[in-house]
C-alpha positions in Angstrom: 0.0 0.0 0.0 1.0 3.7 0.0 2.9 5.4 2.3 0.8 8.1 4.6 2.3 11.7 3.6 4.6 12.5 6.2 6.4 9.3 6.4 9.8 8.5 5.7 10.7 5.6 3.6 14.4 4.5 2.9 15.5 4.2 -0.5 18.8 1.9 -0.2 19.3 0.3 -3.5 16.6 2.1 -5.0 14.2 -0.6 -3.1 11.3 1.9 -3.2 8.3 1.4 -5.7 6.5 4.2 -6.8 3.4 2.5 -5.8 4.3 3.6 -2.3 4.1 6.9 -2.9 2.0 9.7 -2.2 1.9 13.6 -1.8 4.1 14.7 1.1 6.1 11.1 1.2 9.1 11.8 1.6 12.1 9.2 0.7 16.1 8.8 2.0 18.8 8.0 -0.6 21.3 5.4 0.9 24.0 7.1 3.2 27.2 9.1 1.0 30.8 9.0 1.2 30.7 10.7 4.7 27.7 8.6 6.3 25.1 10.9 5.6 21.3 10.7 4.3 19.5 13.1 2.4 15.7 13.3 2.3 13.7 14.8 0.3 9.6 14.9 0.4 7.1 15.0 -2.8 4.9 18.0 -3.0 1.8 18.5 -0.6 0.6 21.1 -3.1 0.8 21.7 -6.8 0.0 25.0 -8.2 -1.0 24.3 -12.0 -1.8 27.2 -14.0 -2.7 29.0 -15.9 -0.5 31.4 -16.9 -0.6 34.7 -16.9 -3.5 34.4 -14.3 -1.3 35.2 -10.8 0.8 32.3 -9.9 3.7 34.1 -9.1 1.5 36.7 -7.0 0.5 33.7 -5.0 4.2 32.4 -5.3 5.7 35.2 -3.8 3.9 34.6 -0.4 3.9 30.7 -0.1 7.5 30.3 -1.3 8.2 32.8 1.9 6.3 30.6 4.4 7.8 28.9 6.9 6.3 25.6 6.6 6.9 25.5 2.7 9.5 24.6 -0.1 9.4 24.5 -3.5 11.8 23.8 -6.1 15.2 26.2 -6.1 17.9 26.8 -8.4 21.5 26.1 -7.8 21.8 29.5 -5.7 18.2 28.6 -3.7 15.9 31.0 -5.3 12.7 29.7 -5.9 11.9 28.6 -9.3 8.9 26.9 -11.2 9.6 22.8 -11.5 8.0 22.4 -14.9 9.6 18.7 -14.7 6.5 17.0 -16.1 5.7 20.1 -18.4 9.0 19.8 -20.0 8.8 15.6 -20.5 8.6 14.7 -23.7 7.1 12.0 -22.3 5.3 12.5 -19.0 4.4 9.1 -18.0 8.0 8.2 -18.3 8.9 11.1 -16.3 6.7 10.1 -13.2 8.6 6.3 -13.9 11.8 8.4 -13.3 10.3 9.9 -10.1 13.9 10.3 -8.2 14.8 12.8 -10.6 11.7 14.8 -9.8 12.3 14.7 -6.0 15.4 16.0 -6.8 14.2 19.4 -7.9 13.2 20.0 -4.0 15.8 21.0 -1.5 16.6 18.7 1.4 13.6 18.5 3.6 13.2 19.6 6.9 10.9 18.7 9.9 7.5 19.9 9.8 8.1 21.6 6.4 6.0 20.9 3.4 6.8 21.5 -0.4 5.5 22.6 -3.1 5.1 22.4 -7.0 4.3 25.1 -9.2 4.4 24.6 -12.9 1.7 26.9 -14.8 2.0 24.8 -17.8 0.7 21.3 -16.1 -2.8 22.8 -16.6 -2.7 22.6 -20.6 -1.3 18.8 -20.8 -3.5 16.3 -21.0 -1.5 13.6 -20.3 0.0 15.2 -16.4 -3.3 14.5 -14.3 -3.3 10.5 -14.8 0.9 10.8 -14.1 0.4 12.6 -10.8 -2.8 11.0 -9.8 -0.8 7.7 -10.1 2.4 9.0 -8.1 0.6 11.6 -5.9 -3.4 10.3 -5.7 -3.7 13.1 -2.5 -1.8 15.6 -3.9 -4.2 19.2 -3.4 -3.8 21.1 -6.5 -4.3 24.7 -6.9 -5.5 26.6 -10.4 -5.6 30.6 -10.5 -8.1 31.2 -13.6 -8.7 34.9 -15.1 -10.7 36.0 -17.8 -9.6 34.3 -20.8 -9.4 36.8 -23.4 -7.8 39.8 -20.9 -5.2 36.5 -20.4 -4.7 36.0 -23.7 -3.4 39.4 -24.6 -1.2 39.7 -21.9 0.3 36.4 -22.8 1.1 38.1 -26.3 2.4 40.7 -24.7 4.6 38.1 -22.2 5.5 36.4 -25.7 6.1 39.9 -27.5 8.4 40.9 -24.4 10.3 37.6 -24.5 10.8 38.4 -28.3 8.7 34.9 -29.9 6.4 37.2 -31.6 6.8 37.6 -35.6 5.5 38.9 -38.3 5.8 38.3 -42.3 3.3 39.8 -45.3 0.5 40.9 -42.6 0.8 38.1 -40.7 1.3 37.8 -36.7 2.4 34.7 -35.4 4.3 32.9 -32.2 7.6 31.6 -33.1 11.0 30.8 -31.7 12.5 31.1 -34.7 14.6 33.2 -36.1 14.3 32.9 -39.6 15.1 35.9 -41.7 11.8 35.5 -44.1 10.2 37.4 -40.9 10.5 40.3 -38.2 10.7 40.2 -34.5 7.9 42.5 -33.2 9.4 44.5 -30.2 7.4 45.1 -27.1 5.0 46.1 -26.3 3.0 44.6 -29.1 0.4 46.8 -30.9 -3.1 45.9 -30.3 -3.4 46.0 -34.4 -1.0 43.2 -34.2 -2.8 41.2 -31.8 -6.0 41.9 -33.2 -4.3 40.0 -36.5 -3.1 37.4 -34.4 -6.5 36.6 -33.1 -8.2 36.9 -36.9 -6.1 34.5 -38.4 -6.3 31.3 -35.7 -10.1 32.5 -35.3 -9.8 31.8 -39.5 -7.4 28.9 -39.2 -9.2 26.6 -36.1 -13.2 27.5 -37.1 -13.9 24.0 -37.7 -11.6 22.5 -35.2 -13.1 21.2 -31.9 -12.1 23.5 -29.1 -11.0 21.1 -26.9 -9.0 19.6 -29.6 -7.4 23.1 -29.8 -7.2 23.7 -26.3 -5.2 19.9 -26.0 -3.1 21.0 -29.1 0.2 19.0 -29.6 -0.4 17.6 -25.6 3.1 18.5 -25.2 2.2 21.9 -23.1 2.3 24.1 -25.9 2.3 27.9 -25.7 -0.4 28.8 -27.7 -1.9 31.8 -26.7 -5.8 32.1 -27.3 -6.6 28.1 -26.0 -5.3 28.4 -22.7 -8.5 30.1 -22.2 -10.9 27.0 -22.4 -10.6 25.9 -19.1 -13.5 23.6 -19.3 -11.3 21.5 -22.0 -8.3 21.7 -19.8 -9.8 21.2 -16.3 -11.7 18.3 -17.4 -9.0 15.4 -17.3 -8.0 16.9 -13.7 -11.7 16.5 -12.9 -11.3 13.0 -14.3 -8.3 11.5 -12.0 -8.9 13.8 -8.8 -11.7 14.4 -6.6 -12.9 18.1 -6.3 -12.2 18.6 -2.7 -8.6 18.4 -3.4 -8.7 21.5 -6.3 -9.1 24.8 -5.2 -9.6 27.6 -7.5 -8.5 31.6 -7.7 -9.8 34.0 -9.3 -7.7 36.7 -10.9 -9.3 39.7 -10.7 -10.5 39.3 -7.0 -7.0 38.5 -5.7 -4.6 41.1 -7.8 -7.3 44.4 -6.8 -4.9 44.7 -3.5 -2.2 43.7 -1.4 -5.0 43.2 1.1 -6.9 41.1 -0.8 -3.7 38.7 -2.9 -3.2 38.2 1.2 -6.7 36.9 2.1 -6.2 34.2 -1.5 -3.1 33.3 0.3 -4.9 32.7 3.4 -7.5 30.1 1.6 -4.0 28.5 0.1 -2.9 28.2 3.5 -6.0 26.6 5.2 -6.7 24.2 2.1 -3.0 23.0 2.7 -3.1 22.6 6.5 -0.6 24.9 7.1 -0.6 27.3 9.9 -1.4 31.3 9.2 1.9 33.0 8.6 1.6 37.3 9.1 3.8 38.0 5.7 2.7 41.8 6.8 5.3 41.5 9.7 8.6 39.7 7.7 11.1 41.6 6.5 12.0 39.0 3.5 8.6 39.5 2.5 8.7 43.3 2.0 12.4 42.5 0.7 10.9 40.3 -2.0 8.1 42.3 -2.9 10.3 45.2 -3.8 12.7 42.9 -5.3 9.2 41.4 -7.4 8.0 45.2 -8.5 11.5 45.8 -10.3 11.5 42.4 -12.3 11.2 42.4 -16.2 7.6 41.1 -16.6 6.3 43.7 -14.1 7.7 46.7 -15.7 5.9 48.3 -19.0 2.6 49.3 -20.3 1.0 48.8 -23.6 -2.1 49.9 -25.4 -5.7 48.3 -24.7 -7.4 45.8 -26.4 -9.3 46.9 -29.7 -12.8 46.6 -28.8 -13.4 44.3 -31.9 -10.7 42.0 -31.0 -11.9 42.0 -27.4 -15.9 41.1 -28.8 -14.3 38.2 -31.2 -12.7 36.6 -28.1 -15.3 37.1 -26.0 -17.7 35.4 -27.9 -14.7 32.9 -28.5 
């Protein structure tokens, strides 16, 4: 059977099955050169999308709480996992689940961690891979109205320079093939608008969950990470409800005051205990660190009101 989260289990010669896992388990590699274990404890809590809808608002706060951990880069700042995102194959990825436990630092008493990969949401093929590995795992979706998301994920793409354009035609792409131009941000609504004419034109007989699904590799198309009926559905399908909690947008980001009371309903649906961030000095150090970072900083135009009516009716 599977371990109960919080529990321990010794991994000497790799003798642990992943059928004895769970969310929160945490597992010991075999003792190193100098004697010494090193534990590490699967997530308690996955924050799965979408983007572009407050994650890293709700980020900020949890990475900073004292009974939570995520996954750090090699100088300990918090970072997004993405390790099943980024799989080609995902279901080999939760096979190789000792590589995934290694993108969490070495866990401490009482302390939790977390997983926060915005990009989960879209794949269809993550919920059965973490149902199977992590069947109690409590997952946490921020949603926000799907066409003002949309354009600001242009605008994410535009800053990030993946937007082009070639004969009237605005498109995403990595590339860098001469035949088009980078657009520089921020992108004009004009361009946007042509964006959103053209998939409107190229997917109008395409299913839109079929869209939504696209490749099933976690694609970054921006207008079908809006239908999150299509993308919430397989969740639905491997999880019970009680253990999804959803955000919305445009309640939590009109204050501090009220991106603090989301945080709270985070902290109660994960059993932690109520942390005042109000009062911690790395808190208001990270916040003022947050307000100076790249994807915070510029402005661009509105919507056009046509393009906003086309999506909305999208």
């Amino acid at each position: 059977g599977r371990a109960v989260p919080g529990t321990t289990l010794a991994d000497d010669g790799h003798c642990v099955q992943a059928s004895s896992l769970d969310a929160g388990v945490c597992v010991e590699d075999a003792a190193d050169w100098r004697g010494a274990h090193r534990r590490r404890c699967l997530p308690s809590l996955a924050v799965i999308g979408a983007m572009k809808s407050g994650t890293t608002n709700i980020m900020l706060y949890l990475q900073n709480h004292p009974q939570l951990r995520t996954s750090e880069d090699m100088i300990g700042w918090p970072q997004e996992s993405r390790y099943f995102s980024a799989a080609h194959d995902p279901e080999a990825a939760g096979r190789n689940w000792r590589f995934y436990l290694r993108k969490y630092p070495p866990a401490t008493d009482g302390v939790l961690t977390f997983d926060k990969s915005p990009n989960y949401l879209l794949n269809p093929k993550i919920p059965s891979v973490l149902a199977s590995l992590m069947p109690s795992l409590k997952l946490l979706v921020c949603l926000r109205n799907p066409t003002s998301r949309a354009y600001s994920h242009l605008q994410h793409e535009c800053r990030n320079g993946r937007v082009r354009q070639a004969e009237g035609a605005v498109f995403r792409s990595k590339s860098n093939d001469e035949s088009s131009e980078r657009l520089s941000f921020p992108c004009a609504p004009e361009a946007f608008d042509r964006l959103v004419r053209a998939q409107l034109a190229a997917k109008k007989d395409l299913d839109k969950c079929a869209w939504a699904r696209g490749s099933g590799s976690g694609d970054s198309n921006v207008l079908p990470r809006g239908f999150y009926d299509c993308q919430l559905a397989p969740w639905f399908d491997r999880f019970p409800r009680s253990q999804l909690l959803a955000l919305v947008f445009e309640d939590f980001v009109s204050s501090r005051e009220a991106t603090l009371e989301a945080v709270a309903r985070v902290e109660r649906f994960a059993g932690l205990e109520p942390f005042d961030y109000g009062r911690s000095a790395r808190v208001a150090a990270v916040e003022r660190l947050y307000a100076l970072m790249p994807s915070r900083g510029g402005r661009y135009a509105p919507m056009l009101a046509a393009t906003r009516a086309a999506l909305d009716e999208l």
